[in-house]
MARDORO-104893 format. One line per 8 residues: number of its first residue (from 0); their letters; for each residue x, y, z of N, C-alpha, C. Coordinates in Angstrom, 3 decimals. Layout:
<midrens>
NUM) A) X Y Z X Y Z X Y Z; ...
</midrens>
This chain:
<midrens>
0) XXXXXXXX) 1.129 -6.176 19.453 0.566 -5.500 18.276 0.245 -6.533 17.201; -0.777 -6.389 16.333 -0.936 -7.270 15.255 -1.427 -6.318 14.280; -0.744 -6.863 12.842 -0.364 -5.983 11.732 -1.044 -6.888 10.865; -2.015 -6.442 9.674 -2.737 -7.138 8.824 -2.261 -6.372 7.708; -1.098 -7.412 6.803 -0.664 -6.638 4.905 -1.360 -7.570 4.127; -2.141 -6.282 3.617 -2.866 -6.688 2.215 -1.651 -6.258 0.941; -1.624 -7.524 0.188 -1.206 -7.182 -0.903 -1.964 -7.435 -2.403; -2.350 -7.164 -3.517 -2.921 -7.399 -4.777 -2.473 -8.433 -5.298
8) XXXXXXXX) -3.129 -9.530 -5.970 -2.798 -10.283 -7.194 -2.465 -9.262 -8.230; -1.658 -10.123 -9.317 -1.210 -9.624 -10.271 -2.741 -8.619 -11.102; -2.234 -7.932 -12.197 -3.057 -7.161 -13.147 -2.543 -6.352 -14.414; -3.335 -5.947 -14.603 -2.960 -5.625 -15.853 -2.287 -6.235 -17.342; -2.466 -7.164 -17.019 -1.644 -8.390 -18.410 -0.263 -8.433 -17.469; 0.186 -8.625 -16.649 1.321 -8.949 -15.960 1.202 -10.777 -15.007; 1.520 -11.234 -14.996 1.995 -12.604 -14.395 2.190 -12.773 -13.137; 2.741 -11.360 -12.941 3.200 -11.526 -10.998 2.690 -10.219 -10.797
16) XXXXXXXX) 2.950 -9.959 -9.449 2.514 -8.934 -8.917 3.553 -8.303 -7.751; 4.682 -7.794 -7.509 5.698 -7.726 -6.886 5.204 -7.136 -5.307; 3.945 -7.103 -5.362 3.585 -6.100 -3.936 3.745 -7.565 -3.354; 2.458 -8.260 -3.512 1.749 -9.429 -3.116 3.648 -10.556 -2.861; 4.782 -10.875 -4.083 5.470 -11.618 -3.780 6.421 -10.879 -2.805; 6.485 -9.788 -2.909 7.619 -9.058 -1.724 6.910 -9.503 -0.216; 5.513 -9.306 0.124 4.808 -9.890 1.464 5.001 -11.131 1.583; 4.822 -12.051 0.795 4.953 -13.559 0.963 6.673 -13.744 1.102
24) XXXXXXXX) 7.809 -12.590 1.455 8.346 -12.782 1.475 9.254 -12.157 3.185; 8.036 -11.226 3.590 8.571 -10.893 4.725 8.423 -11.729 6.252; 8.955 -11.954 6.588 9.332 -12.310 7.977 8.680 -12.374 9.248; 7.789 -12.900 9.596 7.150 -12.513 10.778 7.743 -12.670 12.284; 8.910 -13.475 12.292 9.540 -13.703 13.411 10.579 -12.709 13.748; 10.140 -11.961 12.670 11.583 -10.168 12.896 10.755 -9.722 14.051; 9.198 -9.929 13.767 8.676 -8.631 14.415 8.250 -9.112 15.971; 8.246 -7.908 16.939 7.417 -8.331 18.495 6.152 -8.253 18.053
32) XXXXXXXX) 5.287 -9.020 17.117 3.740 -8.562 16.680 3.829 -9.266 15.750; 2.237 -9.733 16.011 1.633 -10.489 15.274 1.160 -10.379 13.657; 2.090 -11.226 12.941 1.620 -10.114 11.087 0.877 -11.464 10.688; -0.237 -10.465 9.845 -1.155 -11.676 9.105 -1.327 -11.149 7.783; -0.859 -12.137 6.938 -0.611 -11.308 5.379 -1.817 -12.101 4.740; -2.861 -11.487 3.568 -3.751 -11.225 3.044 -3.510 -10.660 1.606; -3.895 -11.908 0.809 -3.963 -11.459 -0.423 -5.113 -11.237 -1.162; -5.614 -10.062 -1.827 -6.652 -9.127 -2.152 -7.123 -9.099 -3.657
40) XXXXXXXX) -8.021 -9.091 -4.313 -8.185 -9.068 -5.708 -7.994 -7.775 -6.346; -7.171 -7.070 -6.948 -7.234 -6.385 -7.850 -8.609 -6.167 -8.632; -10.062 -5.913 -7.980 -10.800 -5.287 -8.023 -11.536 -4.356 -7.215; -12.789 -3.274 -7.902 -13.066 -2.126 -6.891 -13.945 -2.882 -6.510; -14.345 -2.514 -5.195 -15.349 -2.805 -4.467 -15.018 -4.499 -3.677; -14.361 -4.848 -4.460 -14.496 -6.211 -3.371 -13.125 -5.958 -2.871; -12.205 -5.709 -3.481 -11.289 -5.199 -2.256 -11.232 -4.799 -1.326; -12.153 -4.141 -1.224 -12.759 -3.459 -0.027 -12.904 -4.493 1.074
48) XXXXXXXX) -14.063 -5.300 0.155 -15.058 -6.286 1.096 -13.757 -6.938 1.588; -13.602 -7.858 0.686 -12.312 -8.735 1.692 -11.607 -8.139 2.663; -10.778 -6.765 2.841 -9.955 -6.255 4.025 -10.934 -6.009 4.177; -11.935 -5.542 4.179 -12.747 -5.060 5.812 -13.334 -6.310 6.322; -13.703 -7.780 5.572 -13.955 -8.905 6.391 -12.816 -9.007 7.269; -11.506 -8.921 6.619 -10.416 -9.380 7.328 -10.266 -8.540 8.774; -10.183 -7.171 8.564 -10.493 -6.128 9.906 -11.624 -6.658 10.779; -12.445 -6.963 10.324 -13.922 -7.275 11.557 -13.072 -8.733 12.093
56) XXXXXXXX) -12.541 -9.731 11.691 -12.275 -10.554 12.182 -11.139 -10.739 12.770; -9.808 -9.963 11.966 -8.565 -10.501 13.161 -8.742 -9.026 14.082; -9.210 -7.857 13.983 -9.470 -6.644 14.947 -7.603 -6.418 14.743; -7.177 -5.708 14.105 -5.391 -5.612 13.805 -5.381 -4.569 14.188; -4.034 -4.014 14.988 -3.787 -2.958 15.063 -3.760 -1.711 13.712; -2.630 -2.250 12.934 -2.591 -1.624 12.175 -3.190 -2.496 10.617; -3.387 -1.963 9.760 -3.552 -2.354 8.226 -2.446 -1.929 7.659; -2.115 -2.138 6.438 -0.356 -1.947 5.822 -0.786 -2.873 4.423
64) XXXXXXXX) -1.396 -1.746 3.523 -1.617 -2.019 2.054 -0.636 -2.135 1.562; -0.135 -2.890 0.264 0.895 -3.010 -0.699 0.471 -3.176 -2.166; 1.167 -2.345 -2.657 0.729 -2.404 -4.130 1.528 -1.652 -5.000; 1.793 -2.256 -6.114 2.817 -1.984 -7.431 2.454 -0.752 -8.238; 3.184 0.555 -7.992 3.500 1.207 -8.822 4.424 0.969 -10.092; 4.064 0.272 -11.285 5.270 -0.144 -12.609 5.893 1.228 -12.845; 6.957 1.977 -13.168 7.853 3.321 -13.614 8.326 3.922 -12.762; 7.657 3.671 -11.431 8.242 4.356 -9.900 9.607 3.724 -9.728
72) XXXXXXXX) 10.867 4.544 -9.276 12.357 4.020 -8.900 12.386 3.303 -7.486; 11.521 3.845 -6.785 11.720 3.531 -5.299 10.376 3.034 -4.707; 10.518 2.948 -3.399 9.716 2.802 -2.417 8.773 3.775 -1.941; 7.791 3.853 -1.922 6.628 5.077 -1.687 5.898 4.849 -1.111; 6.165 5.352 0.050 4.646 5.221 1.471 3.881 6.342 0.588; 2.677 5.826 0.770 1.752 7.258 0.681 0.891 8.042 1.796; 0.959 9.382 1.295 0.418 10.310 2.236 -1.234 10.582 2.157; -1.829 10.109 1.221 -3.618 10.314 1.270 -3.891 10.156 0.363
80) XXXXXXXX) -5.051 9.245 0.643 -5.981 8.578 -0.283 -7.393 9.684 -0.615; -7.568 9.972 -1.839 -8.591 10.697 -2.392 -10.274 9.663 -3.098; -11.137 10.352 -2.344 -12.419 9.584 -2.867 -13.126 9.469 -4.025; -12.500 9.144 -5.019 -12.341 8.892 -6.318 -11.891 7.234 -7.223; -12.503 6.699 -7.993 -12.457 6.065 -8.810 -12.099 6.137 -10.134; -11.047 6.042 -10.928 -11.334 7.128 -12.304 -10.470 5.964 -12.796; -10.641 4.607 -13.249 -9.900 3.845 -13.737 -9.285 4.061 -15.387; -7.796 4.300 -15.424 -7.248 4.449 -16.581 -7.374 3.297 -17.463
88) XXXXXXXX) -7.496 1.744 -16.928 -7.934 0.170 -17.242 -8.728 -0.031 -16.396; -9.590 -1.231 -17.017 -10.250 -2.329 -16.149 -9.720 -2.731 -15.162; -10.407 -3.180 -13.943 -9.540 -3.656 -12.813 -9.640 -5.757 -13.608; -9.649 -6.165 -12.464 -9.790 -7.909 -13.077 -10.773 -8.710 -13.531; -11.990 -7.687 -13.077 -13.438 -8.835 -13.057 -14.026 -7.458 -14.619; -13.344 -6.507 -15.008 -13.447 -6.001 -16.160 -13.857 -4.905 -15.658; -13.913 -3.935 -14.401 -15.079 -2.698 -14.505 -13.644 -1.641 -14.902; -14.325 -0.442 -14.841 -13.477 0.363 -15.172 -14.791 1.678 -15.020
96) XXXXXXXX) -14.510 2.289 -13.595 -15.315 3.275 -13.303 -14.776 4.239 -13.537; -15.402 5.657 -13.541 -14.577 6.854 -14.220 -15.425 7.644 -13.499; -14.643 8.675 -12.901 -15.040 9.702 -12.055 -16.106 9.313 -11.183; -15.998 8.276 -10.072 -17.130 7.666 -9.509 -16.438 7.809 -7.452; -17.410 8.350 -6.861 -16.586 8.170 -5.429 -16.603 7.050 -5.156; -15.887 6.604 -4.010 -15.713 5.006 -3.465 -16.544 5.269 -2.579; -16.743 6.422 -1.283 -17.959 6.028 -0.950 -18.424 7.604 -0.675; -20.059 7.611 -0.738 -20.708 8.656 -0.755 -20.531 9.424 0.181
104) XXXXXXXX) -20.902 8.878 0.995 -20.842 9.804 2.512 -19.312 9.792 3.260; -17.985 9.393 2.645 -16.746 9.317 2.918 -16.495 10.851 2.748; -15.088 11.110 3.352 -14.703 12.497 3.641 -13.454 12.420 1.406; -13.434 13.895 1.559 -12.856 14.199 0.252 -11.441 13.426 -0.042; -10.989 13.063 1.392 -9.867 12.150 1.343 -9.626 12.363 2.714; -8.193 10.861 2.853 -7.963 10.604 4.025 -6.801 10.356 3.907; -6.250 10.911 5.327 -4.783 10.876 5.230 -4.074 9.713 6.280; -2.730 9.241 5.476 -2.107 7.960 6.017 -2.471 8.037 8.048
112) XXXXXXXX) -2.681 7.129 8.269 -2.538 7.158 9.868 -1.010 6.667 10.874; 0.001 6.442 9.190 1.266 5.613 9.752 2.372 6.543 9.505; 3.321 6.182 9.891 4.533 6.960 10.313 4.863 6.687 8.578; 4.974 8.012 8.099 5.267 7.820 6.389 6.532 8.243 6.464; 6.734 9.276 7.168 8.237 10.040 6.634 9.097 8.975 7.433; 8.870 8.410 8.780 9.848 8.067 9.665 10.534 6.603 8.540; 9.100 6.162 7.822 9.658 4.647 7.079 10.368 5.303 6.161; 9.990 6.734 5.153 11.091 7.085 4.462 12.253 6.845 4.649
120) XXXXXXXX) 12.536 7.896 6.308 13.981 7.932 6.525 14.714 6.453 6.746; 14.044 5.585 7.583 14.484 4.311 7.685 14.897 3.432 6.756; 13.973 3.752 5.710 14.104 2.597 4.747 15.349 2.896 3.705; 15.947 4.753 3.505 16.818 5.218 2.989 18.441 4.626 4.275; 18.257 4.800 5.120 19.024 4.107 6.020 19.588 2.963 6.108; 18.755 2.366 5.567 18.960 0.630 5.028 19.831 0.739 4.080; 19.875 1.638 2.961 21.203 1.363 1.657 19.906 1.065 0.483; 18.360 1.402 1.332 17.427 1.096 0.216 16.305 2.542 -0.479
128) XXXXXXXX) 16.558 2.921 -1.919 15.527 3.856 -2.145 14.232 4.244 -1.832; 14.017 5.404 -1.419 12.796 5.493 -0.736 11.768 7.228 -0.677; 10.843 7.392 -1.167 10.417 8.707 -1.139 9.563 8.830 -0.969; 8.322 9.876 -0.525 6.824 10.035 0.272 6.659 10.233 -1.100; 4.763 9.481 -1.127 4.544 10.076 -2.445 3.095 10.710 -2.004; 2.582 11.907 -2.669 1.388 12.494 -2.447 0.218 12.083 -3.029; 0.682 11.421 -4.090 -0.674 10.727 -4.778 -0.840 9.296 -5.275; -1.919 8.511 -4.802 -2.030 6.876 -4.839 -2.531 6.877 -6.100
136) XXXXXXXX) -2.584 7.247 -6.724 -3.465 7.595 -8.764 -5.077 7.058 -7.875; -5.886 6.919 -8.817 -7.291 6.727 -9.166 -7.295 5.125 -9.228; -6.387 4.371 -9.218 -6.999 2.964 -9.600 -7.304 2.383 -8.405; -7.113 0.718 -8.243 -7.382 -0.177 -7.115 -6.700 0.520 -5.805; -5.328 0.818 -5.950 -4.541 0.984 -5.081 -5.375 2.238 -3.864; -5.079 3.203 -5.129 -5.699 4.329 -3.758 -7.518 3.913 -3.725; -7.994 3.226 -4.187 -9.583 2.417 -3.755 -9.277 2.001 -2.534; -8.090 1.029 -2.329 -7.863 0.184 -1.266 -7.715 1.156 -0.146
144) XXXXXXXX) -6.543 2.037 -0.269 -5.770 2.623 0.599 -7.103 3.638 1.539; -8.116 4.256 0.254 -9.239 5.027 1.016 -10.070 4.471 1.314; -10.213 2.647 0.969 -11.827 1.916 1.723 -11.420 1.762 2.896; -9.713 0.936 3.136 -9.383 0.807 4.436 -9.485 2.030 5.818; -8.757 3.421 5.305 -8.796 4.421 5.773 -10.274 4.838 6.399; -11.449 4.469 5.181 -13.064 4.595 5.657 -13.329 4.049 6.539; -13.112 2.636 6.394 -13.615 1.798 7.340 -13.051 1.867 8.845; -11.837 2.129 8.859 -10.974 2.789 10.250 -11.976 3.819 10.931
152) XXXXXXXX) -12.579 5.224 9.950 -13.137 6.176 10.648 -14.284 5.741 10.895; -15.018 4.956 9.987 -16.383 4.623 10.622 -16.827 3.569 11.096; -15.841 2.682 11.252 -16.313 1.044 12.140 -15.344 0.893 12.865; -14.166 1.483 12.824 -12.996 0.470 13.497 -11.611 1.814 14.201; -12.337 2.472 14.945 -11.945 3.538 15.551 -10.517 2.838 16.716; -9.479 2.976 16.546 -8.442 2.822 17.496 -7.345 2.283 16.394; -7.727 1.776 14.817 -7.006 0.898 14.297 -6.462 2.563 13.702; -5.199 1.902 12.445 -4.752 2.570 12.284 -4.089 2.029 10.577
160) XXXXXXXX) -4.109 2.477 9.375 -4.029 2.128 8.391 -3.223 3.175 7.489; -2.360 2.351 6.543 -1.729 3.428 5.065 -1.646 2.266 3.913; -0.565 2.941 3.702 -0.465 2.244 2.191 0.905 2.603 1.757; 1.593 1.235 1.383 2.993 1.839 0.486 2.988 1.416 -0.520; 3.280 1.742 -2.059 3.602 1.644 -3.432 5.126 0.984 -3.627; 5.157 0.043 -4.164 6.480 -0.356 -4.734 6.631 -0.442 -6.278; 7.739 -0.731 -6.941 8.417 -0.632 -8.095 8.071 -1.961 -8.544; 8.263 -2.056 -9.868 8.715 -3.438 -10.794 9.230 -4.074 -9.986
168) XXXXXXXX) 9.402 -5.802 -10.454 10.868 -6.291 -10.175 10.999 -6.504 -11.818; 12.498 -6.879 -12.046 12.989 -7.212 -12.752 12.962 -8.319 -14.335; 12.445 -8.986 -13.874 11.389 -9.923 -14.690 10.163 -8.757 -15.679; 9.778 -8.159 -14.906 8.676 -7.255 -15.343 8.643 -6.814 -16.489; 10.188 -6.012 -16.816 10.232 -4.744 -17.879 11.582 -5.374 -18.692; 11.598 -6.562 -18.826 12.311 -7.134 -19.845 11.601 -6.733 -20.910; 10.240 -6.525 -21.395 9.621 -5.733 -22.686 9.479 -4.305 -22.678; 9.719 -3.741 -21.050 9.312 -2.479 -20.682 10.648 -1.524 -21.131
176) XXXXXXXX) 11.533 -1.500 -22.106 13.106 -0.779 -22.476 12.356 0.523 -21.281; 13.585 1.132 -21.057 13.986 2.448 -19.661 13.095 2.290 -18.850; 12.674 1.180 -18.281 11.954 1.464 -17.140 12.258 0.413 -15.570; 12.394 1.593 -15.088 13.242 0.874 -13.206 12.375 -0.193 -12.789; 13.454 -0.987 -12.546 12.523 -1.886 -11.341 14.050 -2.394 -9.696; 13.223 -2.965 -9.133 13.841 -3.088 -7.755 13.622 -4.745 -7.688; 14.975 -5.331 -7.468 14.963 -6.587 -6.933 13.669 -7.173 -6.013; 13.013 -7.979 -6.090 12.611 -8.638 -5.091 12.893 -8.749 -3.537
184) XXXXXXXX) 14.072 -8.912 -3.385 14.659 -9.021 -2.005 14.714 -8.099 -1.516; 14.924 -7.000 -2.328 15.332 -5.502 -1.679 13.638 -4.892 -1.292; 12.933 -4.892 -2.125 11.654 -5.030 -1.852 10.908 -5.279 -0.568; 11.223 -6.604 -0.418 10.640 -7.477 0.990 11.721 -6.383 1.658; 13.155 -6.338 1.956 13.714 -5.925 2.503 13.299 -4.422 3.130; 12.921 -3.738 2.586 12.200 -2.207 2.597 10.877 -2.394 3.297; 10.323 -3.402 2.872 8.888 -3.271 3.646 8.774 -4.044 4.981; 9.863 -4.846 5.543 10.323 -4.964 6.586 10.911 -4.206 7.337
192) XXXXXXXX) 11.538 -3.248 7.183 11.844 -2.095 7.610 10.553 -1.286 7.802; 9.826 -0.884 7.068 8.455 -0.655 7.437 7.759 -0.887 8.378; 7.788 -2.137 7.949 6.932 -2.351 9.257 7.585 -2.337 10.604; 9.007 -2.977 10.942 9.083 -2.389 12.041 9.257 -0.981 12.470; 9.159 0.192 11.335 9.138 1.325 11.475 7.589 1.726 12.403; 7.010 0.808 11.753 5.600 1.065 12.311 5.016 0.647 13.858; 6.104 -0.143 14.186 5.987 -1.073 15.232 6.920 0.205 16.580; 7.575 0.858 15.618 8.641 1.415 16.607 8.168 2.899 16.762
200) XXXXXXXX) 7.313 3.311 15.815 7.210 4.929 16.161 5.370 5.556 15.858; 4.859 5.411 16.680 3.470 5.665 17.159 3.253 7.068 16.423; 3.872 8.474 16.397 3.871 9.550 15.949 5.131 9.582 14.633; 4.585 10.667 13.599 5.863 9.996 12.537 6.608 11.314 12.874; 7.625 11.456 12.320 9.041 12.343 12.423 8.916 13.742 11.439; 9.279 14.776 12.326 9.103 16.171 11.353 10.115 16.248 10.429; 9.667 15.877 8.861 11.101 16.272 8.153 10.252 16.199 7.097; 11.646 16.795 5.851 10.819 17.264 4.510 10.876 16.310 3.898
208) XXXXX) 9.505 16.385 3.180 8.921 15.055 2.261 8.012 15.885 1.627; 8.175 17.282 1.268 7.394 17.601 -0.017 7.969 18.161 -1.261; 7.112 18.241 -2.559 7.347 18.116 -3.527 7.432 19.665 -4.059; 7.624 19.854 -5.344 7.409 21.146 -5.662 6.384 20.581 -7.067; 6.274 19.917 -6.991 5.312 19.465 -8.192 4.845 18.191 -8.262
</midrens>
């Protein structure tokens, strides 16, 4: 198997970017499969471009987006990406689209192709926080999560793609008073679990992972 994680450069007036340093921190010799980690610009539209150059060329089994939710407590696979643009900020190169689809002829949204609940349960198994989340917001993240997902249905049929959200680290919200963040290590730690979640279970697991709001 070969696994291609995209993670974001930093944004938003922030310095680091905890998706992008938690990947540069996972392990490739854990896994029976080949991981090729890819770091992505925190803008629309070329985010795109870059993972889908990267898809036409290494042909990966799976894709495995990463990207920083700041106020989130835990770990959050997500469940579907919606075809929408509606930037609350500028992404890096300054745009900031608002109510714009990512792509025209794309479906109203697309849903994860990876075992979401099974990495839930796993990654809670570990001694590490972890919860499905239903919505990627409007910015880069769910851009990414639904160009990759596009490009799966209409060029790259057999692959298989999601997206998980992580927390602060610590460094982060030294200006941020009440707001969670998650070690670094524990981080990498969770999304290693991930991925071999992904490596280990082809269909994901029937259990509850919904919300009431």
């Amino acid at each position: 198997m070969k696994i291609l994680i995209t993670a974001f450069d930093p944004f938003g007036g922030d310095v680091v970017n905890p998706a992008l340093e938690a990947v540069k921190l996972i392990r490739p010799e854990l896994f029976d499969a080949q991981i090729i980690k890819l770091e992505i610009p925190t803008v629309f539209g070329k985010a795109i471009e870059v993972t889908a150059a990267a898809m036409a060329e290494h042909q990966p089994d799976v894709v495995l987006s990463i990207g920083q939710a700041g106020g989130r407590f835990d770990i959050t696979p997500e469940r579907v990406a919606i075809n929408v643009d509606d930037g609350r900020i500028a992404d890096n190169a300054g745009n900031q689209p608002i109510d714009e689809p990512i792509f025209a002829d794309g479906a109203p949204a697309y849903f994860s192709m990876l075992p979401v609940k099974a990495m839930v349960e796993n990654i809670r198994a570990a001694g590490l926080p972890a919860s499905l989340s239903n919505s990627a917001g409007t910015f880069v993240c769910n851009h990414i999560m639904y160009g990759v997902l596009y490009q799966i249905h209409k060029h790259f049929p057999g692959m298989r793609g999601g997206f998980i959200h992580v927390p602060f680290i610590p460094e982060q919200v030294t200006g941020r008073p009440n707001t969670p963040s998650m070690a670094l290590s524990d981080i990498a730690r969770a999304l290693e679990v991930a991925v071999q979640t992904i490596i280990d279970t082809p269909v994901d697991i029937k259990a509850v992972g919904g919300t009431t709001h």
